[in-house]
C-alpha positions as CSV (number, residue, x, y, z in Angstrom):
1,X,0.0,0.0,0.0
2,X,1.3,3.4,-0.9
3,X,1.6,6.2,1.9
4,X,-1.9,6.7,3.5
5,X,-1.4,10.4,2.5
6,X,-1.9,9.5,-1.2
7,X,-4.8,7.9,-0.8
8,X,-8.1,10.0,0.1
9,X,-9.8,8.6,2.9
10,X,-13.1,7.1,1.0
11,X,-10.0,4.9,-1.3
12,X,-8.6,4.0,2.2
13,X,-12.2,2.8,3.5
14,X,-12.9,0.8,0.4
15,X,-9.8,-0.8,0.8
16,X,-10.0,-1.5,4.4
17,X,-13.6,-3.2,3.5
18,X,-12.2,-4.9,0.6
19,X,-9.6,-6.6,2.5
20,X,-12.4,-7.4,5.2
21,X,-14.6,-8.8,2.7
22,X,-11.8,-11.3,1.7
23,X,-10.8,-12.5,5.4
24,X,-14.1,-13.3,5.9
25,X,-14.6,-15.2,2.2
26,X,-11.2,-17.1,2.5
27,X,-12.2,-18.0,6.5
28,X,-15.5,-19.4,4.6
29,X,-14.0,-21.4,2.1
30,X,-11.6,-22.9,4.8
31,X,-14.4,-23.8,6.6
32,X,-16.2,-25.2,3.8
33,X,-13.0,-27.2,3.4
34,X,-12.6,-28.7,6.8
35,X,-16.0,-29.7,6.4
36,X,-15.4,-31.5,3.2
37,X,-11.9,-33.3,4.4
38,X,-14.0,-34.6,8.0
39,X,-17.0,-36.2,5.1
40,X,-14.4,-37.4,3.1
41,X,-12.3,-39.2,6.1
42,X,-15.6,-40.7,7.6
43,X,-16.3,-41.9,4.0
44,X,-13.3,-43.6,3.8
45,X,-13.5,-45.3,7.2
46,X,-16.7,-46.4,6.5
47,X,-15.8,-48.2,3.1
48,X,-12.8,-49.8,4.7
49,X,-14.8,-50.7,7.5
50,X,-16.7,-52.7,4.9
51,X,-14.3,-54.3,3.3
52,X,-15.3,-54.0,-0.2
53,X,-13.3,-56.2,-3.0
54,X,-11.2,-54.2,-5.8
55,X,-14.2,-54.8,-8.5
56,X,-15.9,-52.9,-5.7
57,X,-13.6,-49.8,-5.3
58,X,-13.1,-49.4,-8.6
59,X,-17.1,-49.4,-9.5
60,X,-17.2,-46.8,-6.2
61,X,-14.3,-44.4,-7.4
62,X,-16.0,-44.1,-11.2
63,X,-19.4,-43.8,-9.7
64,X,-18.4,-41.0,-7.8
65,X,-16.3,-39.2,-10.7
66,X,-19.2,-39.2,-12.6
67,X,-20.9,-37.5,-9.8
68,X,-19.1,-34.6,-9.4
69,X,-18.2,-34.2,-13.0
């Protein structure tokens, strides 16, 4: 950032709610993140838990690329 003296104060506000705006996105997304890593491990316990063959893991994985494609 330049010297606050050569910015006029509405530019410095605008900034200051800009940067604001983006804390509060990127702690969001990291949320949304940790969320998705805790489904994802509890998914992965749970088909280990199973046991399922390597027919059966491999149907899964496509299934699930298909999905989200």
């Amino acid at each position: 950032m330049k010297n606050p003296s050569q910015h006029s104060q509405e530019t410095i506000e605008r900034m200051k709610a800009n940067s604001e705006a983006a804390k509060r996105r990127l702690a969001r997304l990291n949320d949304e993140y940790r969320v998705r890593q805790q489904a994802q491990k509890l998914s992965q316990s749970k088909v280990a838990a199973k046991g399922e063959t390597f027919g059966e893991a491999v149907t899964r994985i496509a299934r699930e690329a298909q999905i989200t494609i």
